[in-house]
C-alpha positions as CSV (number, residue, x, y, z in Angstrom):
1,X,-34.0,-52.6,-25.7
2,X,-36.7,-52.1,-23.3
3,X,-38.3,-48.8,-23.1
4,X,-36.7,-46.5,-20.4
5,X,-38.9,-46.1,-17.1
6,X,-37.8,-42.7,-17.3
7,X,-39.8,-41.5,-20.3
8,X,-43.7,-41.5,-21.1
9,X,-44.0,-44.3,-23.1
10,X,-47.1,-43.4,-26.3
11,X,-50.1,-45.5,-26.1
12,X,-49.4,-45.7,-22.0
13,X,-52.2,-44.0,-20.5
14,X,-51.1,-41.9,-17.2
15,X,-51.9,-44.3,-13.9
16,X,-54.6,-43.5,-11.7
17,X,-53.6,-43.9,-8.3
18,X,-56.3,-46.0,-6.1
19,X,-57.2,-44.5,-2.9
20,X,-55.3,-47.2,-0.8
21,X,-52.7,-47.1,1.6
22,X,-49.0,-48.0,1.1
23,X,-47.9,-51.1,2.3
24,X,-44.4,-51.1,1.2
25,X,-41.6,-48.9,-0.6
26,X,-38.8,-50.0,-2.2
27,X,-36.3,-48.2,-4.1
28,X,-34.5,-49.4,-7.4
29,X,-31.9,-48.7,-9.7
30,X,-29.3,-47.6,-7.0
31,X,-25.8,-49.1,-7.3
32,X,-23.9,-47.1,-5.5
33,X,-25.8,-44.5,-3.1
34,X,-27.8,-47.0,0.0
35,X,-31.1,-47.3,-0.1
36,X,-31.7,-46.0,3.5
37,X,-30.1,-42.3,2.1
38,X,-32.9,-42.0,-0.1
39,X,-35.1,-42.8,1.9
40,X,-34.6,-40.4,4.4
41,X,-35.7,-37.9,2.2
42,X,-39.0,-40.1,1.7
43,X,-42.0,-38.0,3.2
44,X,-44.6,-41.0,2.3
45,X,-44.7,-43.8,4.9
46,X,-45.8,-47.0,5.2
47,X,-49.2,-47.3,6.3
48,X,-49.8,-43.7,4.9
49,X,-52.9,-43.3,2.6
50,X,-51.4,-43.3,-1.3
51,X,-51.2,-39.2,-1.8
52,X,-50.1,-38.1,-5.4
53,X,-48.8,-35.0,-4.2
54,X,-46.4,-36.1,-1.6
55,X,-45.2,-38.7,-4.0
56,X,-44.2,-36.0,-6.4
57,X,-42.4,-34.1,-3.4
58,X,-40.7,-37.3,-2.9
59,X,-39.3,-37.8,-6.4
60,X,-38.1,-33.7,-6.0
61,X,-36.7,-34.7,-2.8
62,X,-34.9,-37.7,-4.2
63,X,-33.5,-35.6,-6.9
64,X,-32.1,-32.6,-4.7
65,X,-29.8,-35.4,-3.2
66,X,-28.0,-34.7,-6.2
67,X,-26.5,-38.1,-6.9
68,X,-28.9,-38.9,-9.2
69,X,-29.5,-38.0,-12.9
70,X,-33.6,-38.8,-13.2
71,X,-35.8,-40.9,-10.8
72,X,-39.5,-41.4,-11.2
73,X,-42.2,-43.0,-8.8
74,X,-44.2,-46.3,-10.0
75,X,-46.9,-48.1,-8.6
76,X,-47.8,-51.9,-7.9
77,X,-50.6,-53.4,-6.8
78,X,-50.5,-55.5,-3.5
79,X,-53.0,-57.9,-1.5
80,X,-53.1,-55.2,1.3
81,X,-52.4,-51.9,-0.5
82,X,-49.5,-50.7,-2.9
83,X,-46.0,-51.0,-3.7
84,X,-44.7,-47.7,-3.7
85,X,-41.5,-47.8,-6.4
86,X,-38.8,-44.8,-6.4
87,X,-36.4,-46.4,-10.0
88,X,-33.6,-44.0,-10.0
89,X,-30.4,-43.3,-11.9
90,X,-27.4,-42.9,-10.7
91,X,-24.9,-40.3,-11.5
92,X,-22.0,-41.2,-12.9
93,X,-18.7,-42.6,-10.8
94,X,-16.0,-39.8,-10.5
95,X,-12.6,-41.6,-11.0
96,X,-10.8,-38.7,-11.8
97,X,-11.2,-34.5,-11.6
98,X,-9.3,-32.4,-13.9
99,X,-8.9,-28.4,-13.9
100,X,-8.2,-26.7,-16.6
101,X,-7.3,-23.1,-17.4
102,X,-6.3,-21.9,-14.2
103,X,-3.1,-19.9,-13.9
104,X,-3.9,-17.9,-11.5
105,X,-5.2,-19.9,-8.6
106,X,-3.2,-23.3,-8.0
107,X,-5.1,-26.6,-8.9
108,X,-4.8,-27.7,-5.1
109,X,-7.0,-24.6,-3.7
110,X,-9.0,-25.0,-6.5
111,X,-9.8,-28.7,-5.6
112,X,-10.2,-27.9,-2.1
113,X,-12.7,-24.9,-2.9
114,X,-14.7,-27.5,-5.4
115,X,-15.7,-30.1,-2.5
116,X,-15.9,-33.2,-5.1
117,X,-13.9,-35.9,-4.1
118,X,-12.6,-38.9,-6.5
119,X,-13.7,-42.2,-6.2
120,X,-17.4,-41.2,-5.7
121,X,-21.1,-41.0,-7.4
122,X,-20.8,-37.3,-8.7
123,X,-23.0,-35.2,-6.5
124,X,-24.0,-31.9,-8.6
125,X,-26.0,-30.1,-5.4
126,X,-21.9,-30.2,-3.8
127,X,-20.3,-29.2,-7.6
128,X,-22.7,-26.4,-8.1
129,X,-21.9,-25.4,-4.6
130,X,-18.2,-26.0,-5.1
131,X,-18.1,-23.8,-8.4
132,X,-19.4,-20.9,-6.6
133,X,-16.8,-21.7,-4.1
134,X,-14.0,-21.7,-6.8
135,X,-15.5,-18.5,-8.2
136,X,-15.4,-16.6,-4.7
137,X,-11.8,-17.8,-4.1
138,X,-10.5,-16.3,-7.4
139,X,-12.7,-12.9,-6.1
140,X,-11.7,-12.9,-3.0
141,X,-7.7,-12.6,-4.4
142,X,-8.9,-9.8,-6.4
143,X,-9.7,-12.0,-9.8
144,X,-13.3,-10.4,-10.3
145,X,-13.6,-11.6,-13.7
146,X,-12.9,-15.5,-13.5
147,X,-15.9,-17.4,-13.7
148,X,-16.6,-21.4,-14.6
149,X,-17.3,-22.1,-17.8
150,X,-18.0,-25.6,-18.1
151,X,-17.9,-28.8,-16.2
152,X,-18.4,-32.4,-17.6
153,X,-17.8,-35.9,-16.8
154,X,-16.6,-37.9,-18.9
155,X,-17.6,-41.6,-20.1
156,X,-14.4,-42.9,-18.3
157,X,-15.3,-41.1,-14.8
158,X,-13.2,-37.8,-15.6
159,X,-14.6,-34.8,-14.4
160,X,-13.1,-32.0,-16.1
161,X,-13.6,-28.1,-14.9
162,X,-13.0,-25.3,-17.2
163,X,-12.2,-21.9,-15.9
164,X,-11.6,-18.6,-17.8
165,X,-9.8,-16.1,-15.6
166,X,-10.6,-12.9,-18.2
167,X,-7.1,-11.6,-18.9
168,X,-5.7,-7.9,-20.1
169,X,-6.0,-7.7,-24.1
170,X,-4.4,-4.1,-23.7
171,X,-4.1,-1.5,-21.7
172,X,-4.8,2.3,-22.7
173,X,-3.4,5.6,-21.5
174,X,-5.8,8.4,-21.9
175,X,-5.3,12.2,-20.5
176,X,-1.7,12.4,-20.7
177,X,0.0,15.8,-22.5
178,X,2.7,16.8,-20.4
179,X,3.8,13.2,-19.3
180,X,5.0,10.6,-21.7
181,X,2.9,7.5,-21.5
182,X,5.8,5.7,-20.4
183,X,5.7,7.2,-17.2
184,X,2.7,6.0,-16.0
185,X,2.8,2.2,-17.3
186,X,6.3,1.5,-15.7
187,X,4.1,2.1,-12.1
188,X,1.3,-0.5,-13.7
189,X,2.1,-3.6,-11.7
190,X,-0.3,-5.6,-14.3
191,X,0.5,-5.9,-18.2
192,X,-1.3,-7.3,-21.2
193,X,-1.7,-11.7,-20.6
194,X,-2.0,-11.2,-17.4
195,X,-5.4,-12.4,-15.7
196,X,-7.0,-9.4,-14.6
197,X,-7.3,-8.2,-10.7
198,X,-8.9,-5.8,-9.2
199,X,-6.1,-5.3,-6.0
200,X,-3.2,-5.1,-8.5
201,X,-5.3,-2.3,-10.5
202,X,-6.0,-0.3,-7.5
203,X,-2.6,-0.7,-6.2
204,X,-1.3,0.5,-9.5
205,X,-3.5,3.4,-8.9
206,X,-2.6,4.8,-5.6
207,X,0.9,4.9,-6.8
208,X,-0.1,6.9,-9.8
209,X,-1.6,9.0,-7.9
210,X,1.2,9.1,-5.0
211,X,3.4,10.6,-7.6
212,X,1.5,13.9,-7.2
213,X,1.8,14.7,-11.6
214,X,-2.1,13.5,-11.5
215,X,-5.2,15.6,-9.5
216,X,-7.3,12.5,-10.5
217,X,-6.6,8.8,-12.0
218,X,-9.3,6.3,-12.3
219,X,-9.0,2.6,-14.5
220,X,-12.1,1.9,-17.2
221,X,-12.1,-2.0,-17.8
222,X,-14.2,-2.8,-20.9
223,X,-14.6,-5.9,-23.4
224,X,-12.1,-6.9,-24.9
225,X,-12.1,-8.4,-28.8
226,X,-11.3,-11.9,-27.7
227,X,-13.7,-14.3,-25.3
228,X,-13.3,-13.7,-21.4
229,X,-10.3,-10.5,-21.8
230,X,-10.6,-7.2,-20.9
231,X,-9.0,-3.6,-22.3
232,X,-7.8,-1.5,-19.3
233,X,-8.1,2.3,-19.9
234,X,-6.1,4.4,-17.7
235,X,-7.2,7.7,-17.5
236,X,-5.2,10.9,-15.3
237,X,-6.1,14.3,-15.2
238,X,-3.0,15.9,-15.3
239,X,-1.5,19.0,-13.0
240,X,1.1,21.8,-12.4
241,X,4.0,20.0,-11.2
242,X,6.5,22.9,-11.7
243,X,6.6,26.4,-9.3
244,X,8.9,29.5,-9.8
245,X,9.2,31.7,-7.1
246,X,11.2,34.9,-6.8
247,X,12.3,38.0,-4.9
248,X,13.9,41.2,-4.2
249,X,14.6,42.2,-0.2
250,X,16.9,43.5,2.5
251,X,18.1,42.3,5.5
252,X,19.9,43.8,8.2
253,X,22.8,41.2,7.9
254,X,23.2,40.4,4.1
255,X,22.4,44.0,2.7
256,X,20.6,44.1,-0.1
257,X,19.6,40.0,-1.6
258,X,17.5,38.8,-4.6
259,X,16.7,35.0,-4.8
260,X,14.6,32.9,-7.5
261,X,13.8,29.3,-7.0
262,X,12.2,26.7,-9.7
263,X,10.7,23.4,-9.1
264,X,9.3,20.9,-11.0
265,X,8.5,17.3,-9.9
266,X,8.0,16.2,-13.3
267,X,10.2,17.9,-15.1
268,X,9.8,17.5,-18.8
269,X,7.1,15.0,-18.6
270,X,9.7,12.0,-17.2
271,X,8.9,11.8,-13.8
272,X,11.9,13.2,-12.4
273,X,12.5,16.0,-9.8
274,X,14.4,19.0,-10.6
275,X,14.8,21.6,-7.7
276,X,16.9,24.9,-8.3
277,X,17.5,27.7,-6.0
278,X,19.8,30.6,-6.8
279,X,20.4,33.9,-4.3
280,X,22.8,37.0,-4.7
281,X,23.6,39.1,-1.3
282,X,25.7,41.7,-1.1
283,X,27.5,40.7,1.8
284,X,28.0,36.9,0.3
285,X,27.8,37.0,-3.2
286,X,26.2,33.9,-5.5
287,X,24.6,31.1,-3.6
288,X,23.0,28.0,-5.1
289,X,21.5,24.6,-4.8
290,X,20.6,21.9,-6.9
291,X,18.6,18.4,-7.0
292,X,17.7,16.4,-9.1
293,X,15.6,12.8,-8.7
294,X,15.6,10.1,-11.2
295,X,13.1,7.5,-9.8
296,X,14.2,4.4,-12.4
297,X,18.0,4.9,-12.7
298,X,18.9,3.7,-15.9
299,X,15.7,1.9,-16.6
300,X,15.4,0.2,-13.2
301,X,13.5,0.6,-10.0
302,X,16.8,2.0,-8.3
303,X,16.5,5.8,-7.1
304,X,19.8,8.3,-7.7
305,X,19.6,11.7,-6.5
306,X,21.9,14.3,-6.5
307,X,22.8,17.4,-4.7
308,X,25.0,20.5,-5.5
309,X,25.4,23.2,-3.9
310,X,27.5,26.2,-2.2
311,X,25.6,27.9,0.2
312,X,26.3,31.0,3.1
313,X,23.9,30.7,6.1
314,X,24.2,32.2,9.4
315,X,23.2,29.7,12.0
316,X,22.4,30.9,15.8
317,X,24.4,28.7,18.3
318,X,23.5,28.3,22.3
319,X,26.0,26.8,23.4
320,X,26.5,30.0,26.5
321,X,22.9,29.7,27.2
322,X,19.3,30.8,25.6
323,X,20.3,34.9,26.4
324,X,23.8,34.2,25.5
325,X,23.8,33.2,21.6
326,X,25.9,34.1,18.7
327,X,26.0,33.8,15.2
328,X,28.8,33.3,12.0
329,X,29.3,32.9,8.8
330,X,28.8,29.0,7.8
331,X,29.6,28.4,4.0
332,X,29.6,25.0,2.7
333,X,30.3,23.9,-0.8
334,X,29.8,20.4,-2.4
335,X,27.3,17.6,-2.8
336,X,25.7,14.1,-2.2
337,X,25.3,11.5,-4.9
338,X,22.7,8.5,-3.2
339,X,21.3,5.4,-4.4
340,X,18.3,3.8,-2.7
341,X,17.6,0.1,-4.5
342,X,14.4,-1.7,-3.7
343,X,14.8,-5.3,-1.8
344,X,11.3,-6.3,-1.7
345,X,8.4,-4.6,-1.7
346,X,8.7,-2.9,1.7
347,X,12.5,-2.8,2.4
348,X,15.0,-0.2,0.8
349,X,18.6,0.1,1.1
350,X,20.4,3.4,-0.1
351,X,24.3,4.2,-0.8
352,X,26.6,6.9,-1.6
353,X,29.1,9.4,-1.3
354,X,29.3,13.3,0.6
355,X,31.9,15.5,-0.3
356,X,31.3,19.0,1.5
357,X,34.0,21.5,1.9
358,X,33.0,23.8,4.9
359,X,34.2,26.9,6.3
360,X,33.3,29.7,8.9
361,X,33.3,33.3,9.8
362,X,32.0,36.1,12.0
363,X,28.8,37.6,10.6
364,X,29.1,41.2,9.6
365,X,26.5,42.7,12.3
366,X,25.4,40.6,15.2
367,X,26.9,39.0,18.5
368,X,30.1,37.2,17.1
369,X,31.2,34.2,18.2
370,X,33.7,34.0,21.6
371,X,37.3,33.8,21.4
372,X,38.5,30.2,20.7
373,X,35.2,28.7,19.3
374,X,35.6,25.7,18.1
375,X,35.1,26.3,14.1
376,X,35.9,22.8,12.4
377,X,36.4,24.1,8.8
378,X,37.9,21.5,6.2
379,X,36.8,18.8,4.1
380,X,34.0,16.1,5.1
381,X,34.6,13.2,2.1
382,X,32.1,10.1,3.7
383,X,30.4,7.3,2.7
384,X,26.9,7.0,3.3
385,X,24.9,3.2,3.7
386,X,21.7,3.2,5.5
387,X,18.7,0.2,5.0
388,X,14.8,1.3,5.7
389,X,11.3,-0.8,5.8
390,X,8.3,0.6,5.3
391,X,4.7,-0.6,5.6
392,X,2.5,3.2,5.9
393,X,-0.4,2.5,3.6
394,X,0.1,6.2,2.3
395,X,3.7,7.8,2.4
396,X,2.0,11.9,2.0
397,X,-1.0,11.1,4.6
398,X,-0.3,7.6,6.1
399,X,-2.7,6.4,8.8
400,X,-1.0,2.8,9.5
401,X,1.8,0.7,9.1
402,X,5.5,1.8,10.6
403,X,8.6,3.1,8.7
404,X,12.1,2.0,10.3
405,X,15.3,3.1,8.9
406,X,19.1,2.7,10.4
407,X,21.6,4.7,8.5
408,X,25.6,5.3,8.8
409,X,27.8,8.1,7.1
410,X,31.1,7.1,7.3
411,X,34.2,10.3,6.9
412,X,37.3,9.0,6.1
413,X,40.9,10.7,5.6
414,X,42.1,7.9,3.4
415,X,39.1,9.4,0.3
416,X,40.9,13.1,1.2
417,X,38.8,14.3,3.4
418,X,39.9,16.3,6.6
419,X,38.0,14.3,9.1
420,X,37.4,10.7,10.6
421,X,34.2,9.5,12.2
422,X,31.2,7.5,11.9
423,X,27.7,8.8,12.5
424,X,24.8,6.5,13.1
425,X,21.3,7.5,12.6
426,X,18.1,5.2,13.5
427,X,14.2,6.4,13.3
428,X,11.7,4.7,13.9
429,X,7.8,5.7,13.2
430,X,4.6,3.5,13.9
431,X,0.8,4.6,13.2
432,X,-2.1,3.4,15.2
433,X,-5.2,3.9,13.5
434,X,-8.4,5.3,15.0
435,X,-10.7,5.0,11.9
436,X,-10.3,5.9,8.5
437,X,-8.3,9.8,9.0
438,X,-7.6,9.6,12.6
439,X,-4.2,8.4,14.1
440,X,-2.0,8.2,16.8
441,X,1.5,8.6,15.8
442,X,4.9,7.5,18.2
443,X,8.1,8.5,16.6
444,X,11.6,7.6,17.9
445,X,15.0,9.3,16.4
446,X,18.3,8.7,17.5
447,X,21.5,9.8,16.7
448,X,25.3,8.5,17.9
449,X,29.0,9.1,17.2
450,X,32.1,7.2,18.2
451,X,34.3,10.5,18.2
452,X,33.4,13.9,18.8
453,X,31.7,15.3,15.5
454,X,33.2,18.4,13.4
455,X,30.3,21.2,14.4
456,X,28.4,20.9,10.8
457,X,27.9,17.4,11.3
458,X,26.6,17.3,14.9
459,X,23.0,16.3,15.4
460,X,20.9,19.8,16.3
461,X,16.9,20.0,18.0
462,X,15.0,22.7,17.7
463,X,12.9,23.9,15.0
464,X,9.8,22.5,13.1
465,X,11.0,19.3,12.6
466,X,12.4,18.0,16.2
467,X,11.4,19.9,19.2
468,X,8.8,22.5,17.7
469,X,8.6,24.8,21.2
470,X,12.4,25.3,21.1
471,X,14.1,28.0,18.6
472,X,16.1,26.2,15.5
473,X,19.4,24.7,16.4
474,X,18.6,25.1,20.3
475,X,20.3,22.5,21.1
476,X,23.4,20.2,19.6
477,X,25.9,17.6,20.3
478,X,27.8,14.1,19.0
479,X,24.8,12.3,20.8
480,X,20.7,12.3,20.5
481,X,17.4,11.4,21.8
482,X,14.2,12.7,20.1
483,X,10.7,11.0,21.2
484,X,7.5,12.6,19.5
485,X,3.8,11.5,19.3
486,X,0.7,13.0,18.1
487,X,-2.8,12.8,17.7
488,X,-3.7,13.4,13.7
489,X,-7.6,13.8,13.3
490,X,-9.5,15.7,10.5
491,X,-10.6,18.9,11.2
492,X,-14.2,18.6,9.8
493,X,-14.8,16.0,12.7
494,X,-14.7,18.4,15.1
495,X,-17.9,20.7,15.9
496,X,-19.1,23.3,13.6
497,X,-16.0,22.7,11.5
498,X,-18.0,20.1,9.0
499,X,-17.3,22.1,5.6
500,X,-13.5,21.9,6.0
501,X,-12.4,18.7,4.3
502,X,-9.4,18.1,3.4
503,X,-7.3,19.5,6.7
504,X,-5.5,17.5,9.0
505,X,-5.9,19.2,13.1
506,X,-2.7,17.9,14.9
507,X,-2.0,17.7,18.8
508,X,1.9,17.0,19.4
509,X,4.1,16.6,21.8
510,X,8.3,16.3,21.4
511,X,10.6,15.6,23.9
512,X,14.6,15.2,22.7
513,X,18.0,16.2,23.9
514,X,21.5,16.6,22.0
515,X,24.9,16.0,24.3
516,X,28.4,15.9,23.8
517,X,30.1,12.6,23.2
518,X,30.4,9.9,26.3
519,X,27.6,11.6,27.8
520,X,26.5,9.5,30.6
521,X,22.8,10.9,30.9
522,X,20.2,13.1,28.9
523,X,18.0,15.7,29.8
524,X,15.0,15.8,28.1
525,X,13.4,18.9,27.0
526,X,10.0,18.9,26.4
527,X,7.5,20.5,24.6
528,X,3.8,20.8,23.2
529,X,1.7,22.3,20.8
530,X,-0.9,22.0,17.7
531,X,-0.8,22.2,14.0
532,X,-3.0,21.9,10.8
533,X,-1.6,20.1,7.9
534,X,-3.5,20.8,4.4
535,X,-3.1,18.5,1.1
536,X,-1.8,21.0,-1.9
537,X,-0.5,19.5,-5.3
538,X,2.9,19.8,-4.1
539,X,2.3,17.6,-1.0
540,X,1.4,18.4,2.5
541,X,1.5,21.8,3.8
542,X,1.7,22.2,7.6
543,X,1.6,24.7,10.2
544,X,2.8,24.2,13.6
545,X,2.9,26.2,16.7
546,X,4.6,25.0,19.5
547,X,5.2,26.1,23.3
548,X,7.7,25.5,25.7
549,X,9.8,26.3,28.7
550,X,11.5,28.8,26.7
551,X,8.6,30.5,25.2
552,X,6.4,30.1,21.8
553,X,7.4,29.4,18.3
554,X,5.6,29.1,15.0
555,X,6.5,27.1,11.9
556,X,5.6,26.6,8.5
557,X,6.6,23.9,6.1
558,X,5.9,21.3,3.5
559,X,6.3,17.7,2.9
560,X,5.9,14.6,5.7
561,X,8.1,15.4,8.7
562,X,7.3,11.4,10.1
């Protein structure tokens, strides 16, 4: 076998280039790749005096082409000057390309990320630039930890690329006591063997924290005891979920009342919602309510929730006018047993049944009703079906996306009830982002009947969550328009007011009217105001204060009103 041209031969003393001038170059040893491609990476020229150190430029040149395993630069002797001789070697043909490991990403992105075609001279300048483009694409889907382990071709033209894509050995709950671990690993949307991802880990995160059980929750990926895996640590800082409150007053129209409430939205450490509310008067006797929320309904992602109660309020009706208004005696006994099951990851649909017994009275002190007011005691037995879609990026403080839902409770006779109707409900909420805290909010609720509604189920305004400058229950009827919008923007942005993070200023304004029935036209009334909305462990916490036509009112409350 001859002796390569590519290695030093011993005994060969290094050539000593004579100072003459190239009269030709040639180029040898290429199969595949044209000559006139490698030379137009050729600084030397004919004509050019010989110059070592552009000759080993040239040979650098030559190489970051790519297609070529080794080249090396001879010289021959001519009558007028030199030969100038670039011998290279060709990389070897691709016939074939072949991924492997990849579950993640399919082959076909993969290939089209890579760059290397079939059927050509294997060009490693394009393959190392094509594995950094295979590595970006698994990064840029959130798979941080794939990386390319190997790539070879083989004797028979198959180039083969290996990828590991670092999956979950095991994931670890730390900094749980009150909550069983199983609560927080049924919101993990990753699980040991799968490939680890940054977006699914951070998504799994905000729903953790969403919950409200956890005032911090943070992942900790370390090594795991196999090649390319990873151990996911979870770790919460738990707190208070449950609140008592309690009390001992008098009031001019109940006599003397005592009330004590408990709360706890992770009640026993399972993740579901217990609310109970108990009140004694000495005008009404025992009042109660009850709730309680089981997020995974017998082990799936389906919500119940369920409300008993038998309450005595005294609601203010305007019917006669703003300076004309009575009250009664309202008491409604029974309850609501809902589902809402999951179609997707954005759309709901929720179903169930109402069974509320109602009936009326004049209050004991107070403007009583007129003669012949329509009181509509009996029996409301309905079925309730409504579907929802929602995209807010935060459901406590959301900044974008929109939340849609059309609803329908429908009373019928024939399930024993004393009324027949059907009661439509659609909202409709969209955020327009102005930054990172700062939103514009339009919301849209309306409200329709086919029949004229039984007074407890008529649609009412007024109050902190419809028309905030209008007293509660201002106005109410079978039929109803509410159109709000405001301006959401952190407090600290404002002048002077840099230390309070953490508080939400609001600008509203509410427009809405309620009307009988076959109304032909509305009247909206409108109103305006501000608010501050603070975030507490128990949700949001809001105080509004609103001003209309009809004077000034000021409300507080808790939880997301839209």
């Amino acid at each position: 076998m001859p002796p390569s041209p590519f290695v030093p031969q011993p005994g060969v003393p290094p050539q000593t280039l004579p100072p003459q001038k190239v009269a030709e170059i040639v180029v040898r040893g290429n199969e595949r790749i044209p000559t006139e491609q490698v030379l137009r990476v050729v600084s030397t020229k004919v004509a050019d005096p010989l110059n070592e150190e552009k000759l080993r430029n040239d040979v650098q040149a030559i190489l970051n082409l790519g297609v070529f395993a080794d080249a090396v630069v001879r010289i021959e002797p001519l009558p007028e000057g030199v030969r100038v001789v670039f011998v290279v070697a060709e990389n070897p043909l691709v016939q074939t390309i072949e991924v492997k490991g990849n579950t993640a990403v399919g082959t076909a992105d993969i290939l089209k990320a890579l760059g290397v075609r079939a059927g050509g001279v294997l060009n490693t300048v394009t393959m190392r630039a094509g594995v950094r483009a295979v590595e970006k694409l698994y990064q840029d889907q959130g798979y941080v930890l794939a990386h390319v382990t190997d790539v070879n071709v083989s004797p028979e033209g198959t180039l083969t690329l290996q990828i590991a894509e670092g999956r979950i050995e095991a994931i670890l709950i730390e900094g749980v006591h009150k909550t069983h671990e199983y609560v927080v690993r049924r919101e993990l949307t990753f699980k040991p063997g799968d490939v680890f991802n940054v977006n699914a880990v951070n998504a799994s995160l905000k729903k953790l924290f969403q919950l409200q059980y956890f005032s911090d929750v943070k992942a900790q990926p370390g090594s795991g005891t196999a090649p390319d895996t990873v151990v996911v640590t979870i770790v919460v800082t738990e707190q208070k979920t449950a609140m008592v409150s309690f009390g001992v007053g008098f009031s001019n129209q109940t006599g003397i009342e005592g009330f004590i409430g408990l709360r706890d939205s992770n009640f026993g450490g399972n993740g579901q919602a217990v609310t109970i509310e108990y009140s004694n008067t000495a005008l009404f006797g025992l009042s109660y309510g009850i709730s309680f929320h089981e997020p995974y309904f017998l082990g799936s992602r389906t919500i119940m929730d369920v409300q008993l109660f038998n309450q005595t309020t005294i609601p203010t009706d305007y019917t006669l006018g703003l300076n004309n208004s009575f009250q009664y005696d309202a008491t409604q006994v029974g309850g609501i047993l809902s589902f809402t099951m999951p179609l997707g990851p954005i759309n709901t649909v929720n179903y169930g049944i109402k069974a509320v017994t109602s009936t009326f009275g004049n209050p004991l002190v107070g403007t009583s009703p007129p003669a012949g007011f329509p009181f509509t005691p009996g029996q409301v037995n309905a079925l309730i079906l409504g579907i929802a879609q929602d995209t807010r990026n935060d459901p406590q403080t959301p900044i974008s996306g929109e939340r849609i839902t059309l609803g329908g409770e429908f009373a019928l006779q024939a399930l024993g009830g004393t009324f027949q109707f059907k009661r439509y409900d659609a909202d409709y909420s969209h955020f327009f982002p102005l930054g990172t805290e700062t939103t514009i909010v339009g919301h849209v609720h309306l409200g329709y009947s086919d029949v004229a509604l039984p007074l407890q189920e008529q649609f009412y305004l007024g109050g902190q969550s419809s028309l905030r400058g209008f007293a509660t229950g201002r106005f109410r009827g079978d039929e109803m328009v509410l159109l709000q919008t405001e301006y959401r923007f952190p407090l600290s942005a404002l002048p002077f007011m840099h230390a309070f993070s953490g508080i939400t200023t609001v600008l509203f304004i509410d427009a809405g009217d309620a009307e009988p029935a076959g109304a032909t036209a509305i009247n909206l009334k409108p109103d305006a105001g501000l608010g501050i909305q603070l975030k507490t462990p128990i949700g949001p916490f809001r105080i509004d204060y609103g001003i209309s036509g009809e004077g000034q009112q000021f409300w507080v409350s808790t939880g997301v009103q839209f």
